[in-house]
C-alpha positions as CSV (number, residue, x, y, z in Angstrom):
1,X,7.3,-3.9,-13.9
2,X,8.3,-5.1,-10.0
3,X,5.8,-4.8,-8.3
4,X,6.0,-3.5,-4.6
5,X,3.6,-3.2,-2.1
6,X,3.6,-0.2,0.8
7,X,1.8,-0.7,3.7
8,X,1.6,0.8,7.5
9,X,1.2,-1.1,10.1
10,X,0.6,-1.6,14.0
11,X,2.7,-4.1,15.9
12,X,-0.5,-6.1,16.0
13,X,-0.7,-5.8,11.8
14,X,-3.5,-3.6,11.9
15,X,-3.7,-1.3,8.1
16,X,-6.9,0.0,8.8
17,X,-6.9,3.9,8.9
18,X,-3.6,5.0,9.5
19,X,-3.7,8.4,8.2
20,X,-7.3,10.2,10.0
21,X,-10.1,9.2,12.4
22,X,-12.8,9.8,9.4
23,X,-10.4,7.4,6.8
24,X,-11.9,3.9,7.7
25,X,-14.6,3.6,10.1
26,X,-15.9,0.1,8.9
27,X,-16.8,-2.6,12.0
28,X,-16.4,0.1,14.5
29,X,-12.8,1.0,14.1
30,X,-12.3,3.9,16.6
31,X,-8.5,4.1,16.2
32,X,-8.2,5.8,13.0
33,X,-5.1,8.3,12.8
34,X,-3.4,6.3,14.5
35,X,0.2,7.1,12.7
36,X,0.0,10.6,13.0
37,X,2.0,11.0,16.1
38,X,4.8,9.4,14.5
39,X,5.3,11.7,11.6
40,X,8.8,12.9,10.9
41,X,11.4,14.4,8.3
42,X,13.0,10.7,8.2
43,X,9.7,9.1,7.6
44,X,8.2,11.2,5.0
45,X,11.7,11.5,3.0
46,X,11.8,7.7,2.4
47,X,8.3,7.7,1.4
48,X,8.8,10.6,-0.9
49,X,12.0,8.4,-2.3
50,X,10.0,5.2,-2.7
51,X,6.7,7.4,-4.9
52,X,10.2,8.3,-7.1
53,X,10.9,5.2,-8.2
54,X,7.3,4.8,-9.4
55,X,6.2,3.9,-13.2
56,X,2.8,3.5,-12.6
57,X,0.0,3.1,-9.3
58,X,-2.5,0.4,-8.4
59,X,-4.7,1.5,-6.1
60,X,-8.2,-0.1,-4.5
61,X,-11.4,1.8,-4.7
62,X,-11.3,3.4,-1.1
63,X,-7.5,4.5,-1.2
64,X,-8.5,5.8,-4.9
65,X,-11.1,7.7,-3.1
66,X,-8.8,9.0,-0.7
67,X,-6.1,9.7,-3.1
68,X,-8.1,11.2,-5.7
69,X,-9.8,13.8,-3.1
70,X,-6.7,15.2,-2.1
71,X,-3.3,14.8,-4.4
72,X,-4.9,16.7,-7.0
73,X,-5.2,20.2,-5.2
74,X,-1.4,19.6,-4.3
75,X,1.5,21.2,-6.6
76,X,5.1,21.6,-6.4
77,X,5.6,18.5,-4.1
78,X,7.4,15.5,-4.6
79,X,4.5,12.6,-3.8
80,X,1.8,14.7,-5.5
81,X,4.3,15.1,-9.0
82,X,4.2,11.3,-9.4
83,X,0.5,10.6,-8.2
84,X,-1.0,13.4,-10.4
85,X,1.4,12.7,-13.8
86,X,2.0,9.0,-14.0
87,X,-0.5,6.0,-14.7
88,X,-3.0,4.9,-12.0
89,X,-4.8,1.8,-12.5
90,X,-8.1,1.2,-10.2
91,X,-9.2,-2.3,-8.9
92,X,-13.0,-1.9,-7.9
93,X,-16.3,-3.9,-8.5
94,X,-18.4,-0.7,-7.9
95,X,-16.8,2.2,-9.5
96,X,-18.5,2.7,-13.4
97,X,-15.8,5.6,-14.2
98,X,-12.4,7.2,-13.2
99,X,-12.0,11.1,-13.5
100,X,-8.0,11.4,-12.1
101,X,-6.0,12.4,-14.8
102,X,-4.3,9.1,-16.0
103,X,-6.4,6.8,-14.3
104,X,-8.3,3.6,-15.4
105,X,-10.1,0.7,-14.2
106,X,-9.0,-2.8,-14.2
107,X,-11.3,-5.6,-15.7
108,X,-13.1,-8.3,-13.5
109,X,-10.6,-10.2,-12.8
110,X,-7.9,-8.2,-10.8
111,X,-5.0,-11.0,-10.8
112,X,-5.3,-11.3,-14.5
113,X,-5.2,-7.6,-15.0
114,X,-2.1,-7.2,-12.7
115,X,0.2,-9.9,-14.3
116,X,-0.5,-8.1,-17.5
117,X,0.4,-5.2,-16.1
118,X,3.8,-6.5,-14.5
119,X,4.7,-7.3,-18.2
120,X,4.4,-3.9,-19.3
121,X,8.5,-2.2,-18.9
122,X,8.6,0.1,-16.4
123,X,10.1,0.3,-12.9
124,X,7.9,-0.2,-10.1
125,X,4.1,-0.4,-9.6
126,X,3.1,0.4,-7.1
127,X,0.4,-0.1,-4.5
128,X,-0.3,2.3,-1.1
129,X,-2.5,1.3,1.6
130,X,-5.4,-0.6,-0.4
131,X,-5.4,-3.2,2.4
132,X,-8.3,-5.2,0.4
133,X,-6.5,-5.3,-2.8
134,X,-2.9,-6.1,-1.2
135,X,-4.8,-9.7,0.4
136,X,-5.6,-10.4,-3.4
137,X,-2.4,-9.8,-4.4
138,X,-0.6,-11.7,-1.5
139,X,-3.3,-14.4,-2.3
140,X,-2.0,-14.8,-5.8
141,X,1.9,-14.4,-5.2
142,X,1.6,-11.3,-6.9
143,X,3.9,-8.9,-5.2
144,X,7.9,-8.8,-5.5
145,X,8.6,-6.8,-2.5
146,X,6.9,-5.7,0.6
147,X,7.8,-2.2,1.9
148,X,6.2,-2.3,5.7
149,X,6.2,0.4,8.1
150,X,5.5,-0.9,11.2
151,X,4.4,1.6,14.3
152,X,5.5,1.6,17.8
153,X,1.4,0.4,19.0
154,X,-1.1,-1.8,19.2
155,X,-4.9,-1.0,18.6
156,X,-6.5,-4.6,19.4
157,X,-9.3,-4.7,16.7
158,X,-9.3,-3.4,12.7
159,X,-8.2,-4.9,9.4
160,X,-5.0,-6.4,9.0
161,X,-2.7,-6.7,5.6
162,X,-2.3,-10.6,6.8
163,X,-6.0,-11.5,7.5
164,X,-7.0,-15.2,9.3
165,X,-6.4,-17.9,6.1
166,X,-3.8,-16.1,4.3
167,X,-2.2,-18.4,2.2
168,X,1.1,-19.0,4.3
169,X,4.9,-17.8,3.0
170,X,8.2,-16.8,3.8
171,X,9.5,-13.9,3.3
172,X,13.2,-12.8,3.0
173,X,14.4,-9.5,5.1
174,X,16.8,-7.3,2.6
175,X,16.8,-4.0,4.1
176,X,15.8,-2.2,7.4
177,X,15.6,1.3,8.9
178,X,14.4,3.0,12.2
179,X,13.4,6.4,13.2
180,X,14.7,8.2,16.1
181,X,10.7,7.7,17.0
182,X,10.6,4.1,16.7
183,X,9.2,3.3,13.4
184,X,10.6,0.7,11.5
185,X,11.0,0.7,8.0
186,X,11.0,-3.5,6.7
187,X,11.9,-4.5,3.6
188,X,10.9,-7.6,2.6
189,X,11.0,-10.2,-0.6
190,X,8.8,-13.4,-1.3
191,X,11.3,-16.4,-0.1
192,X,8.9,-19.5,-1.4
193,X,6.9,-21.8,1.5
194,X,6.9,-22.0,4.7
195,X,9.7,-24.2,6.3
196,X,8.3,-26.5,9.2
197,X,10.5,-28.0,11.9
């Protein structure tokens, strides 16, 4: 399986607590919900469109959390089909047990477990949010394409998808789209090391 990561993100690369005040609160964040102005038909149909080309989910321990407290109640919608019927695979050091229907946990060591998994056939696997899980993947050269949604803001402070000591990379544009609103959907593939002049 490819495996493609989904992210939103400030101007200022910010992934903490897009979707609710309450989702992230950790060092003080104050800006959480940030997104939710931006919401429209355009937005949530190419996100409903990329959960389609799904074969399975990876998802960190807090986005689980999230996930798993919500999706399930949700029927007869496109994003909530895929999340509640196909394979979701946990990375966390302090969950003991997964209830979700067709979830499990990964082993210790997360890289390991995910190269496995991008052996298995299949089309995409996917990861949402998970900001700590996506800097482990990015730290191992894990991830064949990065899906980012950037937001028309800046919020100054919270975690961001590339932290300080990232291991550095290029990356390759391949597709692009815009909302009337100003959110712009990047598409992006791994594009080996960093050129210097």
């Amino acid at each position: 399986m490819r495996l493609t990561l989904h992210q939103f993100l400030t101007l200022d690369g910010v992934c903490q607590a897009p979707a609710g005040p309450d989702e992230d609160r950790e060092g003080g964040f104050e800006h959480g919900g940030w997104q939710a102005r931006y919401r429209a038909p355009e937005s949530g149909a190419t996100v409903a469109g990329w959960f389609g080309q799904a074969s399975a989910f990876l998802l960190g321990r807090r986005t689980y959390d999230n996930f798993s407290g919500f999706w399930p109640t949700v029927t007869d919608h496109p994003i909530a089909d895929q999340l509640n019927s196909l394979p979701k695979y946990v990375a966390s050091t302090t969950l003991s047990s997964v209830d979700w229907d067709n979830s499990s946990l990964l082993g210790g060591d997360v890289a390991a477990e995910v190269a496995k998994l991008k052996e298995l056939p299949g089309g995409e696997l996917q990861v949402h949010g998970s900001g700590g899980l996506a800097q482990t993947l990015i730290e191992h050269d894990l991830i064949d394409e990065y899906r980012l949604v950037y937001f028309p803001l800046h919020v100054g402070s919270g975690k961001k998808l590339f932290r300080d000591g990232a291991r550095a990379a290029a990356l390759r544009l391949v597709n692009s789209q815009m909302t009337p609103g100003g959110v712009i959907f990047a598409y992006y593939q791994p594009a080996g090391d960093v050129q210097h002049a």
